[in-house]
Each structure stands twice: as structure tokens, then as C-alpha cells.
ROZA-850839 format. One record per residue (C-alpha): x negated, z negated, y negated. Coordinates in steps of 0.02 Angstrom, whole numbers, plus 32768, in hexadecimal, padded with zeros to 4 digits. Each point is the difference from the previous one (the first is absolute). Last residue first. Example, Ala and Ser with C-alpha at 12.3 -4.5 7.8 and 13.67 -1.06 7.14 Angstrom:
2
7D547E9B803580457FDF80AC
//
This chain:
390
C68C6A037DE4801A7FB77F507FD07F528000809E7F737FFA801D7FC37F497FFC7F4B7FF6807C7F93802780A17FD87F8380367F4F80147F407FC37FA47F977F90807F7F7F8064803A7FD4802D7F5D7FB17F537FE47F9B801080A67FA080877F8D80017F9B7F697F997F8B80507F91807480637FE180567F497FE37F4F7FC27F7E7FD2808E7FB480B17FEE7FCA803B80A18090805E7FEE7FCF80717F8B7FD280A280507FB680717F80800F809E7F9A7FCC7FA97F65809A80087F818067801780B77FDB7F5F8031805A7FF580C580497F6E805680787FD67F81804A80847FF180A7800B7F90809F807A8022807A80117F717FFA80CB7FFF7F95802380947F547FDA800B7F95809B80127FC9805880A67F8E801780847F997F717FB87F4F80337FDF7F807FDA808E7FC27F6C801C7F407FFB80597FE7800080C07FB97F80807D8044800D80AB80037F68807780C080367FE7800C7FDA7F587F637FDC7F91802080267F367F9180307F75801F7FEE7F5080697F717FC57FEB7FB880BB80607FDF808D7FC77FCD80B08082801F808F7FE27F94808C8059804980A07F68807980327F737F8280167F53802F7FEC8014806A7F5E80707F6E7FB07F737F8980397F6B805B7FB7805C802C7F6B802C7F377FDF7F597FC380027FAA808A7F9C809F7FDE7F77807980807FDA7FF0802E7F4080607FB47F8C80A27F967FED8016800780B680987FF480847FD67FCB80AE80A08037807E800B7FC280A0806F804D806D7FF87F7F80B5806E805B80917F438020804F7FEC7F48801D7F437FE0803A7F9080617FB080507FF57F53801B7F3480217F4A7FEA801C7FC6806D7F6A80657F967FA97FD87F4B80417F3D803C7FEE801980377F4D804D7F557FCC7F5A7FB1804F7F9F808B7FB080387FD47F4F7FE6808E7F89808480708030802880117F3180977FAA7FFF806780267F788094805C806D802F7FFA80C980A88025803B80347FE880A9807C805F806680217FB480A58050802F80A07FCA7F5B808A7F707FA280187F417FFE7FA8802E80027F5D80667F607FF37FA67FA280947F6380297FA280267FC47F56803D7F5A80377F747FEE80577FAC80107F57807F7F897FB27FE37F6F806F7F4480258001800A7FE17F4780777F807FE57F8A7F8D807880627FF480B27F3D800280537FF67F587FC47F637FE07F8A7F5980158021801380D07FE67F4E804580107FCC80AD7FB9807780527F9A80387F807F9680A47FFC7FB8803E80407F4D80477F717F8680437F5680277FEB7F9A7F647FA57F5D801480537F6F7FD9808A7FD47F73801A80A97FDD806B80247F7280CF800D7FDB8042802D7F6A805B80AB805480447F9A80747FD77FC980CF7F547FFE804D7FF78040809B7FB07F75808A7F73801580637FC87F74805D7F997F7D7FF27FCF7F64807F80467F4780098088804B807C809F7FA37FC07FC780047F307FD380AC800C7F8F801F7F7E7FFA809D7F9C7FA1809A801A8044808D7F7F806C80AB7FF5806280577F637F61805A7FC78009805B80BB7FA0801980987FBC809E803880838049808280A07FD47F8980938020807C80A080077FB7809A802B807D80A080567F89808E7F8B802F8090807B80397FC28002809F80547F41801B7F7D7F7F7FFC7F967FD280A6802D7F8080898077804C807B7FC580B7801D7F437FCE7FF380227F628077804D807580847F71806B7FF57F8A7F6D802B7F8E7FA37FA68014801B7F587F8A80487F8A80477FE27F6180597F847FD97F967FAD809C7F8880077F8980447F7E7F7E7FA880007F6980357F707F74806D7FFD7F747FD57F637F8D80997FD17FA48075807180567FE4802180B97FBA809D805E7F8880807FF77FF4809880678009807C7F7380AD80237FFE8069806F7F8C80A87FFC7FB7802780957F6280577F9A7F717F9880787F9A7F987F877F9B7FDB7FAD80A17FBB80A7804E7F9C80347F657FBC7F507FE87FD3800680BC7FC580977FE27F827FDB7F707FDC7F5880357F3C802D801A7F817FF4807F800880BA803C7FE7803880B280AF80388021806E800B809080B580357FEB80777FF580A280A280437FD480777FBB807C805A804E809780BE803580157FD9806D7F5E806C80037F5F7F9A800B7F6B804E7FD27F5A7FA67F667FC77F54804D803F801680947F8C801D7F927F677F5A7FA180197F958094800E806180147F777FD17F787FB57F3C7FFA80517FEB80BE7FA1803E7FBA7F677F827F7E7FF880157F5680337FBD7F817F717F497FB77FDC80027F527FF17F8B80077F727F6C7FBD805B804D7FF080B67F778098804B7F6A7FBE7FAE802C7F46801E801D800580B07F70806D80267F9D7F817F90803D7F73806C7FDF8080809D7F4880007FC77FEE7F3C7FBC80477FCB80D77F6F806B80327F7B7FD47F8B80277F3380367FFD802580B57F5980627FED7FB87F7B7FB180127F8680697FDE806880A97F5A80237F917FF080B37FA17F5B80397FBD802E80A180527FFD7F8F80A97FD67F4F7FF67FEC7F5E8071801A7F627FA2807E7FC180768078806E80607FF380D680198065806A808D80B47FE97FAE7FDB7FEE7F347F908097800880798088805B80757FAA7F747F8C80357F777FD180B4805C80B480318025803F7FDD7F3B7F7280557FC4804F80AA806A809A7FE57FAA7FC07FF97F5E7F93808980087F49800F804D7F8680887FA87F897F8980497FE27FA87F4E80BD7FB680157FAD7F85806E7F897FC77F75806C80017F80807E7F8480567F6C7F997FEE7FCA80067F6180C77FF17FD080147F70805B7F707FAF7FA1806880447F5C80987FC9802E80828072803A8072806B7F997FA580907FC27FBE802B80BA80C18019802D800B807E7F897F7A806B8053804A800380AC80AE801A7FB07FCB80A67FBE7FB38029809F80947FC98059808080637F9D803C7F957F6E80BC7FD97FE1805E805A7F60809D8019804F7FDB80A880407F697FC0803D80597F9C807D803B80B280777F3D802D800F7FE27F47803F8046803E80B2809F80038034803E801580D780B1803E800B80787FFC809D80978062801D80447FF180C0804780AB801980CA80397FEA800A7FAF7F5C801780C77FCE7FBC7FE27F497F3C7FEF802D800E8087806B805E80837F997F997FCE7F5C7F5C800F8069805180B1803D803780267F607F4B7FF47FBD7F9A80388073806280BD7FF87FEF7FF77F327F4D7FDD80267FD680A180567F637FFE80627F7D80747FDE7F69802880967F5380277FC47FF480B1803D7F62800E805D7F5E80757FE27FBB8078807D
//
């Protein structure tokens, strides 16, 4: 007997994203992928995986050739050289690579990431502005908390542009450095005393940014990671871009695993909605924190908006856990159900505009970074949006 694919109605999706996202009542949270930088004329990773190759020498090139031979991307390279520099010394080799060598391939790949991405200084789209705009005129007793696995300054361009406060974890003015317990306090009673006002959107960059470098700390005789401050400035040392995966010598309080416990407390306590767009699901150590957080608080709505199909990835965890919505142009997983759009019950209303729905191409559009963008922008206009007919 053959089965009705289920429909889902988008117009009913989206007022009640719109409804939650407006209310302030939940803790709103956001995590961007490199989907919501293209928009400004950023590579994807592939893309940047090959421009990166143009930039390096031509021995590095050989080499970084080599690794990207696997089918391997940027990312992924980035594991295997430092993998190398930790576990090999002397003249011993691995992909042709010594502990030397390796060293010297790594700190040329996230110079050419830092190149690739500032070439141009590429400005905030109009997506980050209102993105932007939005943040400036939310009222919540607890902070936005935005984490993002891009390199670039786009939002913090957007945000400082917009006289919106954020904080990153950094502190100081010449040389801002990283101070954990910023972050991750000890106690509850240090969280409530010793972090920003909620106003201050939180900023948590999982994969490094453009902005960081190793510098030398004149008291401790070793480096640390510093963010470098204006738009002339360049990396002095090695840039601090994406961690690796498989053996952290440096202090556990790293940026990184800062952030990504970060992550966890956020989704993993308390009524949140959180808002996922441009990330493709393709880091499993993100994927784990998620799928973590879905088990575990059942007041978590998680919503992952695509620009195209629903990732493998993503499917399998929407259909597993019932509070993460996963979005796509096409085809759409709510409920550990997976369904296609159906029309919209009805047509706009005179003067009404949505966003969340392409009605050229009878599609959901949300997991457009400037649809999302324009989206939140509505939320801010004095008359609200039409309420959906019973």
C-alpha cells in the first residue's frame, strides 16, 4: 500500500520561528557556518582549499598537493600537518613531511587563509547589518550567544559598524589577549559577577579567526594568543586558524575548547531556541555537542535552516531527535518526521513580506543568509506581522 509523503505548511513554521525568536522569552543562540560569508564574496572551503594552493611556494605547494590528493580539504590538511609536527622530531618523515617541514607548511597554510579571506577587505553584507540591527534592539534578560566557524571579520565589522557591543573573550587594547575565566568561570557566582551585561551579544569563533596570532609574552617567555587590533593590522607570528583534532599540546583553555564548552553549557541547560544556518553538519565534533544537547535538554528548539537540500548528516539527526527541526528549500524534517512544503494556506496580505518563503520557486528561504537577515529585520518594524488565519 503506498504512503502519503507528509506536507508541512511553511506559512505555520514561519510565524512560529518569528514568534519565538521575537518573544525574548527563550535564550536565543545562533551557530553560522561559511554559507552566511559567501554572501559577501568569501570562498566555501573547497573553493578556499584550492586558493590557498595558489599562494604557497612552490615546494609547499608539492606538498600541500600531496595531502589534498586524498580527496582531503583544507581543514582536514590542516589535522594531518600538525598531527605530523607533534609525534615526528629530527629527520624523520611522514608524507614527505619532517617535524621541520611540517611546521613551516602549516604556519604558509593559515598565512594563505589569512590572505585569501583579507584580500580586498571584503565588507559585511546586508544580511550581517541587519543581523546587526536586530541584535541592537533585542531585549532579553540573557545574551545572544552567536557561534560561528568562519575566520573572517565580517561580524565583528557588522557589530562595530552598528554600535552593537559584543565579546569574544579577549581583553586589553594594544594586544588583546584570551582570558578563559571570561568565559568559563568557576563558580556561578563568578558567572553572575564577572561577565558583560546581556546586552553584549557573546562571540564565539569555534575555528579560529584572521584577527588571531601567537605573540610573545614578555613575563612568561612563551606565546600566547593575542587578537590583533585595526583593520591595517597583520600577523606578526603564526595566525591562529582551526584547531587540531587529534592532540592539543597546548593549555586545555585554548580558544577552541573554551568556546566548545562554551557551546555545550549553552545548549545543554535551560529553555533555548537556537538557530543554525551555513553550516553544512560537516564537523563531527560540532555534531557530537548537538546531538548531545538534543538528547539531553528536551526544552532545547533547534532550528537548522538550509540553502539546499538537507544534508545526509543533518537528516539522520533531525529524524533521531525530535526537537531539531531541519529546514530545507525542498524537503523539511520536523518532528523526527521528514515531509516536503506544502503551499502556503494563504497569500500575503496587503503590505505583508516573507521572508522565509520564495514564492517565484515555491521554496523555503531561510537557509538563505540574506533571507535570514531580512527576516530578523522584520522583527523590528512597530507594526508586527500579520497573525495566521485560524
Amino acid at each position: 500500500m503506498a504512503t502519503t509523503t507528509p506536507e508541512f505548511d511553511p506559512l505555520t513554521l514561519g510565524f512560529e520561528l518569528h514568534e519565538q525568536l521575537a518573544s525574548g522569552n527563550r535564550c536565543a543562540g545562533f551557530l553560522f557556518g561559511a554559507g552566511t560569508s559567501i554572501c559577501s564574496g568569501l570562498p566555501d572551503l573547497n573553493r578556499l582549499s584550492v586558493e590557498v594552493a595558489s599562494k604557497l611556494t612552490t615546494d609547499q605547494r608539492a606538498q600541500y598537493d600531496v595531502l589534498r590528493s586524498g580527496g582531503r580539504n583544507l581543514e582536514t590538511i590542516l589535522n594531518v600537518v600538525r598531527g605530523i609536527r607533534e609525534i615526528l622530531s629530527g629527520s624523520e618523515t611522514l608524507y614527505g613531511l619532517s617535524h621541520a617541514a611540517a611546521r613551516d607548511l602549516d604556519i604558509a597554510i593559515c598565512r594563505a587563509i589569512y590572505e585569501v579571506i583579507s584580500d580586498g577587505s571584503p565588507k559585511p553584507s546586508a544580511a550581517h547589518v541587519s543581523l546587526s540591527n536586530w541584535l541592537k534592539h533585542f531585549h532579553s534578560d540573557s545574551p545572544v550567544e552567536i557561534f560561528t566557524t568562519n575566520y573572517d571579520l565580517l561580524f565583528e565589522s557588522a557589530f562595530e559598524s552598528g554600535g552593537v557591543p559584543y565579546f569574544d573573550g579577549f581583553v586589553g587594547a594594544v594586544q588583546p589577549f584570551f582570558v578563559p575565566q571570561s568565559i568559563d568561570p568557576l563558580t556561578h557566582a563568578d558567572s553572575a559577577r564577572n561577565v558583560p551585561p546581556p546586552s553584549w551579544v557573546r562571540l564565539w569563533k569555534l575555528h579560529g579567526s584572521v584577527g588571531w596570532c601567537y605573540a610573545n609574552d614578555a613575563t612568561s617567555l612563551q606565546k600566547r594568543i593575542v587578537r590583533m587590533t585595526g583593520l591595517g593590522s597583520k600577523p606578526t607570528d603564526e595566525v591562529v586558524i582551526f584547531p587540531s583534532r587529534d592532540k592539543y599540546s597546548e593549555s586545555r583553555r585554548l580558544p577552541y575548547l573554551t568556546y566548545m564548552d562554551r557551546l555545550r553549557r549553552f545548549l545543554t541547560s535551560g529553555e533555548r531556541i537556537f538557530v543554525v544556518c551555513g553550516y553544512s553538519f560537516g564537523d563531527e565534533h560540532i555534531n557530537e555537542v548537538l546531538r548531545q544537547a538534543l538528547q539531553s535538554n528536551v526544552r532545547l528548539a533547534m532550528h537548522a535552516l538550509f540553502f539546499d537540500t538537507i544534508p545526509d548528516h543533518a537528516r539522520a539527526i533531525a529524524t533521531h531527535y525530535a526537537n531539531l527541526s531541519a529546514l530545507g528549500r525542498d524537503t523539511v524534517v520536523i518532528g523526527g518526521v521528514t515531509g516536503n512544503w506544502s503551499l502556503p494556506t494563504r497569500k500575503p496580505a496587503a503590505g505583508e513580506v516573507w521572508h522565509f518563503w520564495d514564492g517565484a520557486k515555491n521554496a523555503f528561504a531561510l537557509g538563505d543568509f540574506t533571507a535570514l537577515g531580512a527576516f530578523l529585520g522584520s522583527m523590528m518594524r512597530p507594526k508586527p506581522l500579520v497573525s495566521v488565519a485560524p
